[in-house]
VOGU-3710 file (C-alpha; in Angstrom, 3 decimals, decimal comma):
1> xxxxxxxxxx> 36,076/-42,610/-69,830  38,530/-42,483/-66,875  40,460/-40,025/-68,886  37,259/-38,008/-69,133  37,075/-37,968/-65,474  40,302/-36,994/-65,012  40,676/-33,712/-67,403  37,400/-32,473/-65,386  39,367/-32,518/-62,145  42,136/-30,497/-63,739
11> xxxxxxxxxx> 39,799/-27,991/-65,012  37,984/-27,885/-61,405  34,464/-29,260/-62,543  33,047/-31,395/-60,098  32,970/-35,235/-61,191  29,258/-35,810/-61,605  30,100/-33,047/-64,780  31,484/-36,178/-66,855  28,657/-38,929/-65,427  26,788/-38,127/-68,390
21> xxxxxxxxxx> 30,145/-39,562/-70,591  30,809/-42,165/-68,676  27,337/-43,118/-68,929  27,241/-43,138/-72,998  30,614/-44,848/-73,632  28,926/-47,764/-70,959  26,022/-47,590/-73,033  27,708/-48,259/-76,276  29,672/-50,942/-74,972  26,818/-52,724/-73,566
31> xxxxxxxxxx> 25,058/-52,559/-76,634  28,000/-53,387/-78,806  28,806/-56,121/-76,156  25,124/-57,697/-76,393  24,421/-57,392/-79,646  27,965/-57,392/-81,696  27,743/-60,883/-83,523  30,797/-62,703/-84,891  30,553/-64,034/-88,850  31,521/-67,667/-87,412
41> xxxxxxxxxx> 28,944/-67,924/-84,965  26,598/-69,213/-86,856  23,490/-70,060/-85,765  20,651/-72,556/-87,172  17,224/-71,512/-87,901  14,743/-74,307/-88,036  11,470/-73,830/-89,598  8,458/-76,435/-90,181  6,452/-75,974/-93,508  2,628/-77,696/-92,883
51> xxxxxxxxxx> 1,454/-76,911/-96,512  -0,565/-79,890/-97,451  1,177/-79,685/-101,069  4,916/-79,540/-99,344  4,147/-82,032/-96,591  2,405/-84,685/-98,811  5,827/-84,406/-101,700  8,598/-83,614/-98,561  7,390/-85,177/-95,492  11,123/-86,014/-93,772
61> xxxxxxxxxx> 13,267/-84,753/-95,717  15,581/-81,728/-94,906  16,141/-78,945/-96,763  18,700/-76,412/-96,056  19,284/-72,636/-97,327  22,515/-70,591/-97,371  22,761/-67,173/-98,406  25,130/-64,154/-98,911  28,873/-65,447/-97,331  30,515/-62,996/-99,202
71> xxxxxxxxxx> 33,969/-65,271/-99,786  37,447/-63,342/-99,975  40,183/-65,728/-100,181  40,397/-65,531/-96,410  37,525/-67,246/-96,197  38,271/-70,443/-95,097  37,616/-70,392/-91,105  33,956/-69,316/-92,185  33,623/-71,690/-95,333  34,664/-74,761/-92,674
81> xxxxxxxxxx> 32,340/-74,033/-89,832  29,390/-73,885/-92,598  30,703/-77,146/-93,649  31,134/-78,436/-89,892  27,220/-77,585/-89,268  25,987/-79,072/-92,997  28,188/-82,020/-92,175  25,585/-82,566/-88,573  22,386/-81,494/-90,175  22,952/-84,113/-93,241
91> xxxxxxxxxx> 20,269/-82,208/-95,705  18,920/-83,720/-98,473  19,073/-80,745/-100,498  21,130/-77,456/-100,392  19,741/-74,185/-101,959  21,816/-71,455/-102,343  20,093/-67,948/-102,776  23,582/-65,879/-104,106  26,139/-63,829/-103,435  28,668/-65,845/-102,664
101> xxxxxxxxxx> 31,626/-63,847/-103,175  32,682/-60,478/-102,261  31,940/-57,510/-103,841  34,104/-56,499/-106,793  36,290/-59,854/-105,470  39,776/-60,718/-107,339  40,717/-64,405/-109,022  41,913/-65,751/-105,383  38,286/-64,506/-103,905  36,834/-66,158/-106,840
111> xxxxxxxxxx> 39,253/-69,023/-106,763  38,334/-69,776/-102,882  34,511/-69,227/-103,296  34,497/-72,054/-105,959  36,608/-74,268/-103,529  34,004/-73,825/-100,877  31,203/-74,687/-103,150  33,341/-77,817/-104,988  32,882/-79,053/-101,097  29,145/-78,823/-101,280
121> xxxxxxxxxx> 27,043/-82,478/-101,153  23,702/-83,671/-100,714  22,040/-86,838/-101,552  19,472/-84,631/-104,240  22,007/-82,614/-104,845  23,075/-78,898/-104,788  21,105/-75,605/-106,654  21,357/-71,897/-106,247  21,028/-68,812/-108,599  23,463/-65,952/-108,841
131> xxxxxxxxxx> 23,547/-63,056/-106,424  24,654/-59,283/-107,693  28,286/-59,509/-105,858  28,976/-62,637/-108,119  28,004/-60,759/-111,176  30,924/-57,949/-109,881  34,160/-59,393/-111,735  32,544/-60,707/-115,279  35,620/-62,779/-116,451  35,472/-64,999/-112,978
141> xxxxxxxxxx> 31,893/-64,708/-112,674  30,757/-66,721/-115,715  32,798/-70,110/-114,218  29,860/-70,362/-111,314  27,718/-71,500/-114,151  30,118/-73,132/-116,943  33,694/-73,275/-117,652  35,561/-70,673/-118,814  35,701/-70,308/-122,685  32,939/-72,950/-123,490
151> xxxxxxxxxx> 29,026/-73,167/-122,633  30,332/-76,854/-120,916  29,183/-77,673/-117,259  31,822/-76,035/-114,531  34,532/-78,614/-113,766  35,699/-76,217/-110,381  31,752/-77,693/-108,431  28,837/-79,446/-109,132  26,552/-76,944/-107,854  23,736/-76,448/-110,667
161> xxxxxxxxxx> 22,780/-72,849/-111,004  19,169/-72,131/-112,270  19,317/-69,115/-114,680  15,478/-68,130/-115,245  14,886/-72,434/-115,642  13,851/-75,485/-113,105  13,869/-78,642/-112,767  11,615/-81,304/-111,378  12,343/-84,013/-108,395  10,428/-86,639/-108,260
171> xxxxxxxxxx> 9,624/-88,203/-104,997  7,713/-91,558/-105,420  4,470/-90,030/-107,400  4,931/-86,795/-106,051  6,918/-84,255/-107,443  8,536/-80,853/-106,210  9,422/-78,534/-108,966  13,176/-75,753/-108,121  13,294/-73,066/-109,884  15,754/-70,269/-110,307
181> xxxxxxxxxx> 15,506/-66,644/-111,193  18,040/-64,747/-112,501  19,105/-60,959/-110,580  21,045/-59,536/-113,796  21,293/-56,659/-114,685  20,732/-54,917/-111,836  19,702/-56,970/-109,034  15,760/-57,023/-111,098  14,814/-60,564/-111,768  12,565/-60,075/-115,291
191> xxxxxxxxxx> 9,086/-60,718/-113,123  7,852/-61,276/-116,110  9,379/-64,826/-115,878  7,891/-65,830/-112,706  4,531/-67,274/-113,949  6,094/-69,698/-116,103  8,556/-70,587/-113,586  6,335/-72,045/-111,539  4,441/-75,511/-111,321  0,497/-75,445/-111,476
201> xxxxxxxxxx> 0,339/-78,772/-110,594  2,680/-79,531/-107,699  4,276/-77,124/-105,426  7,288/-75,102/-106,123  10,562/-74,089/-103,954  11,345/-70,755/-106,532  14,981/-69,296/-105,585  15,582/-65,499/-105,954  18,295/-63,421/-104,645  15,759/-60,416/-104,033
211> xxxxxxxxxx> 12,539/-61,483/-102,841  10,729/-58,815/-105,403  9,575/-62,127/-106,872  7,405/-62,300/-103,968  4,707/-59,993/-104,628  3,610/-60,599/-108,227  2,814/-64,401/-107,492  -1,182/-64,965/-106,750  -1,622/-65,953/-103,377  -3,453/-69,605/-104,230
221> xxxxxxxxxx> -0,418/-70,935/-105,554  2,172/-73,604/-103,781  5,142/-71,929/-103,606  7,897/-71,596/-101,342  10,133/-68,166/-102,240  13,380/-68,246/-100,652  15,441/-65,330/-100,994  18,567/-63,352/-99,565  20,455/-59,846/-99,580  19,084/-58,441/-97,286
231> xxxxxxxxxx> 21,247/-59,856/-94,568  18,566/-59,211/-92,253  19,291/-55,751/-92,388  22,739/-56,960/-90,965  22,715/-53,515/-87,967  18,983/-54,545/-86,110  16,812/-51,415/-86,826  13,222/-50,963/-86,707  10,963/-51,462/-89,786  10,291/-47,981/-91,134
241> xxxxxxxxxx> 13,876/-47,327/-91,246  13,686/-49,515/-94,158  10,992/-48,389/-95,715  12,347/-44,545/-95,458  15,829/-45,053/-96,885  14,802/-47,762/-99,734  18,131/-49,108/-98,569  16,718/-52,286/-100,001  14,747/-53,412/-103,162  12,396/-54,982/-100,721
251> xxxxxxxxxx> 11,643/-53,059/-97,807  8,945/-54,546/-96,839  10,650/-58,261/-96,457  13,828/-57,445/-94,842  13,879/-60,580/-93,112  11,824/-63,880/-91,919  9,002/-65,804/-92,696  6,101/-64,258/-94,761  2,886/-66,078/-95,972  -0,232/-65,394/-98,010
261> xxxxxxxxxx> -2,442/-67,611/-98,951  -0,695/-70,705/-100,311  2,106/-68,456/-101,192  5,338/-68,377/-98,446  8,894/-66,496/-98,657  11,582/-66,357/-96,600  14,442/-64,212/-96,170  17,470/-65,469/-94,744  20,077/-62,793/-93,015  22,996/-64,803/-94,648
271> xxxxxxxxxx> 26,709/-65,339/-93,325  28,681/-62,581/-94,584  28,910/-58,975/-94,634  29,046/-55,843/-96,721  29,701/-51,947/-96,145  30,539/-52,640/-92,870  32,308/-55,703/-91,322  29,863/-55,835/-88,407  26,516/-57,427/-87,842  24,646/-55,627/-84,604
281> xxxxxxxxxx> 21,538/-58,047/-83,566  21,521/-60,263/-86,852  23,548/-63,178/-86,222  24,059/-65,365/-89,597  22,163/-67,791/-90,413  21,784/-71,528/-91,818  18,220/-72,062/-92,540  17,173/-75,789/-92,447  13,169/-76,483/-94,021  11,588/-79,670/-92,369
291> xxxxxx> 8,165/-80,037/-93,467  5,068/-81,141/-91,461  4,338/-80,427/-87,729  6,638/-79,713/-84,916  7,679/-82,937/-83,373  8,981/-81,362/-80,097
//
């Protein structure tokens, strides 16, 4: 900008000439200064779930949702502040909504991405499904789910990954059903799954790397959809954007809390990044899911 200045004196324009560039580059570093967000400052999202059916089966316990960190093997300053923040929440469960490597990663990506989920624990244990960018590199992609040459159990984490299946906690008498739905082959979960996915008798957390799960499901059901990709749009930009570039499968839930009927999604902006290495407005996110009213 001062260089701006400058070659308009030596020309013999009067300074007020370059105002208008001094003026934009100020601009774009205000704007880059306010809103440029750092991958490791993570924040934490609480959000309070007073559905009868969730309250009356979860009623103090703590449920937390990670999305999208995008692992390369440089990964670990990242992978340890996640762990740093799980290790002071102290959830009960962990759900992981995908993409948890980079795209089109290499073995040590791989390699550190199953490190960082080997240091995954919570008393219920640990669930996710499978995001497109893990799908990227077949012959590393298949160990998230079992070991490599056999249909055994992975032996690199304990996380269990729900393929297009469930499984049922029980809480005393009550009972909350996860279930998983699978994003391959291109990023389309097969909707046709979703009905049977879901419990008709107690409520359901469903886990879906899109949320095009979302839409299909009648609204008098208990479910909770929790979804990512989206990274919140990762560059904050207003709503029709989305819905004019189809950037997106689902442009109409780029991010937040949604709810009809007994229905509810939400779509978490993640921890990593793609395209770009830059998140304008969206800071990442740990979601943690207490359920029953604010207490303060």
């Amino acid at each position: 900008m001062a260089a701006s200045l400058k070659q308009s004196l030596l020309r013999g324009q009067k300074p007020h000439a370059a105002l208008p560039v001094i003026f934009a580059g100020l601009a774009v570093l205000l704007f880059c200064g306010y809103f440029f967000v750092d991958d490791a400052d993570i924040r934490v999202r609480r959000l309070f779930i007073s559905a009868p059916a969730f309250v009356e089966t979860l009623a103090g316990k703590k449920i937390v949702h990670l999305s999208d960190m995008h692992f390369d093997r440089r990964g670990g300053k990242i992978g340890n502040r996640i762990l740093e923040i799980l290790n002071d929440i102290q959830p009960d469960v962990i759900l992981l909504t995908g993409d948890y490597v980079k795209w089109h990663g290499g073995r040590d990506d791989y390699g550190y991405t199953f490190d960082f989920l080997s240091r995954l624990q919570a008393p219920l244990g640990v669930y996710a499904v499978m995001g497109d960018a893990d799908y990227s590199f077949s012959r590393q992609s298949c160990m998230f789910c079992h070991r490599a040459g056999s249909a055994e159990p992975p032996d690199l984490h304990s996380v269990r990954f729900l393929r297009d299946n469930f499984v049922d906690l029980t809480f005393g008498d009550k009972i909350l059903r996860l279930a998983g739905i699978d994003c391959w082959p291109r990023l389309e979960p097969d909707l046709a799954l979703t009905d049977s996915l879901i419990a008709r008798e107690h409520p359901t957390i469903l886990l879906s790397h899109t949320s095009l799960v979302y839409a299909p499901i009648p609204a008098t059901r208990n479910v909770l959809v929790l979804s990512g990709d989206t990274h919140g749009g990762q560059i904050h930009l207003p709503d029709f954007f989305w819905e004019l570039t189809k950037r997106k499968p689902d442009p109409g839930h780029i991010y937040g809390f949604f709810q009809e009927g007994s229905k509810m999604l939400y779509v978490t902006s993640g921890i990593g990044t793609t395209d770009i290495p830059v998140r304008l407005g969206v800071p990442p996110e740990i979601v943690v899911f207490e359920f029953g009213e604010r207490t303060k």
